[in-house]
C-alpha positions as CSV (number, residue, x, y, z in Angstrom):
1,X,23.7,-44.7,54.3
2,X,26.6,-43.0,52.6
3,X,28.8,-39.8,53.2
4,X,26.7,-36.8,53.7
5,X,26.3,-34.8,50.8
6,X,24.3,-31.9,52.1
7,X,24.1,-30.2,55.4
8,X,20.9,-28.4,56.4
9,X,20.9,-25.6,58.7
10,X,17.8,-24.4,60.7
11,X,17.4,-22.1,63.8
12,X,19.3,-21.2,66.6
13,X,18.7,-22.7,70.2
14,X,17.8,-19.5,72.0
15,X,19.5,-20.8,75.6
16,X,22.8,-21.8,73.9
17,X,22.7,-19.8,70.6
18,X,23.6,-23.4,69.0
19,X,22.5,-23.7,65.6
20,X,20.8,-26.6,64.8
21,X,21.5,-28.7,61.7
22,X,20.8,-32.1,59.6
23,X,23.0,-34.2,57.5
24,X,21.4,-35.6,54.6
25,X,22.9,-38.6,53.2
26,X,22.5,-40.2,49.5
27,X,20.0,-43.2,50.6
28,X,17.7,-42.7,53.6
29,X,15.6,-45.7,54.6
30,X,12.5,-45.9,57.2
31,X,11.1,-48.9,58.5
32,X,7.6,-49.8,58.7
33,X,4.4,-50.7,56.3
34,X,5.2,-48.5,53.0
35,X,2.0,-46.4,52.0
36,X,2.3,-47.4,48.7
37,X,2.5,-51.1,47.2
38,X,5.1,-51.9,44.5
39,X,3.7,-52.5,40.9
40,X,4.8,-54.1,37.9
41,X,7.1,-51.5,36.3
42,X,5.8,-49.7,32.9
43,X,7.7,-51.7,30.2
44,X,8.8,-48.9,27.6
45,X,11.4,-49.9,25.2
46,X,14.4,-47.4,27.0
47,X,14.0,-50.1,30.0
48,X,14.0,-52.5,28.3
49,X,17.3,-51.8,26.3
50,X,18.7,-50.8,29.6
51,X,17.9,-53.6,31.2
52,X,19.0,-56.0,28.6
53,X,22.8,-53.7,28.9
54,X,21.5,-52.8,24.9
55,X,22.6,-56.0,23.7
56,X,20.5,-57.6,21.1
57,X,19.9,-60.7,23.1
58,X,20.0,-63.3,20.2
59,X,23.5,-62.0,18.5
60,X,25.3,-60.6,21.2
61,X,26.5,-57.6,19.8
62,X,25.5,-54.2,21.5
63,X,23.7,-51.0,20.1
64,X,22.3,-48.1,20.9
65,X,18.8,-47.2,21.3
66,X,17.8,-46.5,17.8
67,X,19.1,-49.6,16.6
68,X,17.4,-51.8,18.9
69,X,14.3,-52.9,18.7
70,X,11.5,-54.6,21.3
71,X,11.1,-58.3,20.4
72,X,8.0,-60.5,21.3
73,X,9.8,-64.0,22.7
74,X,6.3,-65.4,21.9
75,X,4.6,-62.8,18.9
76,X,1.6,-61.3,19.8
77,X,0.3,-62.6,16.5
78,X,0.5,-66.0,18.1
79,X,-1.2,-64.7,21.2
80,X,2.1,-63.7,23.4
81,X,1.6,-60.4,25.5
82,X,3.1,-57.5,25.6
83,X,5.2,-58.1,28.5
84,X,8.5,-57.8,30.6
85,X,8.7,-61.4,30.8
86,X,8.1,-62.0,26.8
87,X,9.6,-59.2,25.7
88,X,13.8,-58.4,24.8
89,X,15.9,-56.3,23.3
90,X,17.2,-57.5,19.4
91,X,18.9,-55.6,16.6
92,X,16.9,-54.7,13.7
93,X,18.7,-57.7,11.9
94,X,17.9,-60.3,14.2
95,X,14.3,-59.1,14.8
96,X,14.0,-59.4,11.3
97,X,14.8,-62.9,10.5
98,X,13.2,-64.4,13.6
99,X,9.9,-62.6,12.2
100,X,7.0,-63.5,13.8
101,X,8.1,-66.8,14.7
102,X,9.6,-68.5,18.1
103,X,13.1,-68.6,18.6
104,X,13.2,-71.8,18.3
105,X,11.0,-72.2,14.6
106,X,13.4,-69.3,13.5
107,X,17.0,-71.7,15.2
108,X,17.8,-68.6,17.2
109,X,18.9,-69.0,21.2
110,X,17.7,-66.3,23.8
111,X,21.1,-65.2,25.6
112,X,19.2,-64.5,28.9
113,X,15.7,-65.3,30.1
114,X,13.4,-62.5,29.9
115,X,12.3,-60.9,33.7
116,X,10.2,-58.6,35.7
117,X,12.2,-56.3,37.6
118,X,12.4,-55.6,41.2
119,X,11.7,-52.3,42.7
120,X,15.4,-51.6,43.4
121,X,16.6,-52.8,39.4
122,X,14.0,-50.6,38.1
123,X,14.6,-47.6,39.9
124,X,18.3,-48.1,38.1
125,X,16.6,-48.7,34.7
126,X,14.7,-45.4,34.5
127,X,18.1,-43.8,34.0
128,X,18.2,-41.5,36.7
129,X,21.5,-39.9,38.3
130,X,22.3,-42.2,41.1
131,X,25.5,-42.2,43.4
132,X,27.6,-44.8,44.2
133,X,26.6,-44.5,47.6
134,X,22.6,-45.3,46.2
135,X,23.8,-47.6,43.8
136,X,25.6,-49.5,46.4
137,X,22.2,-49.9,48.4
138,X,20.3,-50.5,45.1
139,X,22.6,-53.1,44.6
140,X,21.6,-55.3,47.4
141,X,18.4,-55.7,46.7
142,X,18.7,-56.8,43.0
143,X,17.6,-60.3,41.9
144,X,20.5,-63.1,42.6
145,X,19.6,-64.7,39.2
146,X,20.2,-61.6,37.0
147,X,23.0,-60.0,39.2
């Protein structure tokens, strides 16, 4: 899929002194049974921000990664886990004052529902360089709900 971005040359044909050559393109998919099965993404706090677009997801506002922190929906001194699907990105402020209670004990709304990525949104989470061409096919395979 995509423009070809780099062109591959091997030997030449030794009848018709053709040499031969392969286009590579920016996403190349195979079908068939994959060799490895897709797991639950490690949660590190850089995902996380990323995936929350480093917004603190109780005020709104955005920040960079040193100002954000990882925030238990449910604290894991109340027995929540250390999870993608309890877990979100909150400025230090907010973080603060909801303490180690629920959002709702502390009167504080979650913007967005915490999830698990997919195997395509995590692939764009981990920051790598990825061209419009890949991001286009990344893209489709994103969850409806979040996209």
């Amino acid at each position: 899929m995509g423009e070809p971005f780099r062109v591959l040359h091997g030997g030449r044909n030794m009848v018709t002194g053709l040499q031969s050559h392969m286009d590579i393109h920016p996403v190349i998919a195979v079908r068939g049974t994959p060799w490895t099965k897709w797991r639950v993404p490690a949660l590190t706090n850089a995902s996380l921000f990323r995936r929350d677009g480093h917004l603190c997801m109780y005020c709104g506002r955005e920040f960079g990664d040193h100002q954000l922190t990882r925030d238990h929906v449910i604290p894991t001194s109340k027995g929540g886990k250390d999870t993608w699907t309890n877990v979100a990105a909150a400025c230090k402020r907010c973080n603060n004052h909801k303490s180690a209670r629920s959002p709702e004990q502390a009167g504080m709304k979650l913007l967005a529902v915490p999830y698990t990525p997919n195997q395509y949104e995590f692939m764009y989470l981990t920051g790598r360089k990825i061209l419009a061409d890949q991001m286009e096919f990344l893209r489709a395979g994103f969850n409806r709900l979040q996209a």
